[in-house]
N, C-alpha and C positions, 0 to 999 in steps of 0.2 A: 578482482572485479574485471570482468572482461565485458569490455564496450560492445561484444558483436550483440548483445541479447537485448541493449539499449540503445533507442532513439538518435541520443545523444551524447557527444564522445569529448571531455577535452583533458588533456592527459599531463599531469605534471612528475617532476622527476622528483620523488620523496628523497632518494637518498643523496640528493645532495642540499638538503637542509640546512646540515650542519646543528652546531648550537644557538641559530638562528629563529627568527616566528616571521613567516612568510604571511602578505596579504594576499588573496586572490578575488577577484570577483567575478565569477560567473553570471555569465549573460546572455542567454542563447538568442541568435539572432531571428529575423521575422522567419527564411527558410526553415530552420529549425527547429523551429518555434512549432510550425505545422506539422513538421513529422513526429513531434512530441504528444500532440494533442490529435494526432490519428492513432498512434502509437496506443493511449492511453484512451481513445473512445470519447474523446472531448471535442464539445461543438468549437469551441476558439480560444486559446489562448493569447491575452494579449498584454502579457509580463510576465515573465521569470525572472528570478535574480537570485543569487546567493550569493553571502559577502561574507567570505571565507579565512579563516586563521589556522594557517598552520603549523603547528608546534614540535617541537622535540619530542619523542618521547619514547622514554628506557633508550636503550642503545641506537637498535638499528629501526626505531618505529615512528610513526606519526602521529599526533593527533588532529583532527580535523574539527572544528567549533566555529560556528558563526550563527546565522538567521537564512530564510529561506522566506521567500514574498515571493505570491502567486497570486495572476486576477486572470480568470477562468472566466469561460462560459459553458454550465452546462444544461442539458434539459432532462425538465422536470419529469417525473415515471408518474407523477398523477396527471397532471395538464399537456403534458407533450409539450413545454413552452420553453424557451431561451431562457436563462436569465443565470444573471453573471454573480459572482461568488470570489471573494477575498481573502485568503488569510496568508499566516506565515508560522514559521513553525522554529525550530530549535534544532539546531543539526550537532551533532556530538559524537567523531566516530575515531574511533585507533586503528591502526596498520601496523601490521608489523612485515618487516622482509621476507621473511621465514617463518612457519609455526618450528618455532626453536625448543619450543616444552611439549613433550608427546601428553596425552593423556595421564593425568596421574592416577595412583591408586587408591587416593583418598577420594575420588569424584564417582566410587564404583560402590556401589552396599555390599552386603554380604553373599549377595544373591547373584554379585557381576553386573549388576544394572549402574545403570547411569545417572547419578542422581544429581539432577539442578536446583540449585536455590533462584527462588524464583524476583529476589533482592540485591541478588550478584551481579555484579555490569558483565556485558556480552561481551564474550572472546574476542579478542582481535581479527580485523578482515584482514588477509595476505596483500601484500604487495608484489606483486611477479615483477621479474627485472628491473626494482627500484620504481616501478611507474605507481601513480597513483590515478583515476581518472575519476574526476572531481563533478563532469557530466553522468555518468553512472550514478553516481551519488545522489545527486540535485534528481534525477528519475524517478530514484530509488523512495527518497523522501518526498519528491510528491505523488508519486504512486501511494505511498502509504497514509496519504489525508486525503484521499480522494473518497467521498461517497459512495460505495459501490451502486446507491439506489437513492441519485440524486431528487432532492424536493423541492420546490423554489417555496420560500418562507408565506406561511399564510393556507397552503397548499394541501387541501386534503378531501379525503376519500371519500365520496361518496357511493353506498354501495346502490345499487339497481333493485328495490323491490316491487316484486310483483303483484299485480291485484289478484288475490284469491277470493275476492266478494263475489264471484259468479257461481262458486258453488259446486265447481268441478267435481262428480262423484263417479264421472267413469273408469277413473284409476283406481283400483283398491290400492290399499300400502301393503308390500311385501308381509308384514307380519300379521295382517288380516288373513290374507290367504294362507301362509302356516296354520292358524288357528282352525281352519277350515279344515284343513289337512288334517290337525293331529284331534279333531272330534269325528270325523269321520275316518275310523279304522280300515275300511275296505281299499281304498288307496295307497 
């Protein structure tokens, strides 16, 4: 995971864990905070947090587990209005140092394709030079609960209909004039 494509950066040293479980808690600050919620197209955020466990795992790898709480502000795509939005989510992710297993041959059909179970936990993310950066992550996870076509609750569409009581007949409909066309063969 490399920080340059995210907002926000804060980097810890996976490989030296040990047989240890580290706490972290991620907190990005009010600066931060803003370049996150420009980042991500958001009118204000005004909390982040993720409270963070980090565990062993297989040899050279990590696991990452904890919770993730967000109070947003976003606007609405019906009302065009503010309004602020809560949740928190479940953060669950492994590292490893290295992809140390190439692809294997059983993951391929008969045909060389690549076949995923769609049941299977996802492959591990890399760790480049031991670093883990735990702000990528926290981005990453709320990049991915975000609304792409935020609503504020209650909030809905009314469409625009038009009065046709007047009676409008100087437009014919396209398939009138076809009809016109294909009775009159000289055309």
């Amino acid at each position: 995971m490399s920080n340059s494509q995210f907002p926000f950066s804060q980097i810890v040293l996976g490989d030296r864990l040990g047989d240890s479980e580290k706490q972290v808690l991620v907190q990005p600050n009010a600066e931060e905070l803003k370049a996150i919620a420009k980042a991500y197209d958001i009118t204000d955020i005004s909390s982040l947090m993720a409270d963070l466990t980090l565990k062993p795992w297989r040899k050279t790898g990590v696991r990452v587990v904890g919770k993730l709480k967000a109070k947003l502000q976003q606007t609405c795509i019906v009302t065009l209005e503010d309004f602020e939005q809560e949740f928190q989510d479940e953060i669950d992710r492994t590292l490893e140092a290295v992809s140390s297993r190439p692809r294997k041959a059983k993951d391929l059909n008969a045909d060389g394709e690549i076949e995923i179970e769609l049941e299977s936990l996802d492959p591990p993310d890399v760790m480049i030079d031991g670093k883990i950066d735990l702000g990528a992550l926290v981005c990453e996870q709320l990049a991915l609960n975000l609304d792409p076509f935020p609503r504020k609750p209650g909030a809905e569409f009314e469409p625009v209909v038009e009065d046709d009581s007047e009676g409008d007949e100087s437009e014919p409909s396209p398939f009138a004039a076809l009809a016109k066309l294909k009775s009159n063969p000289e055309h």
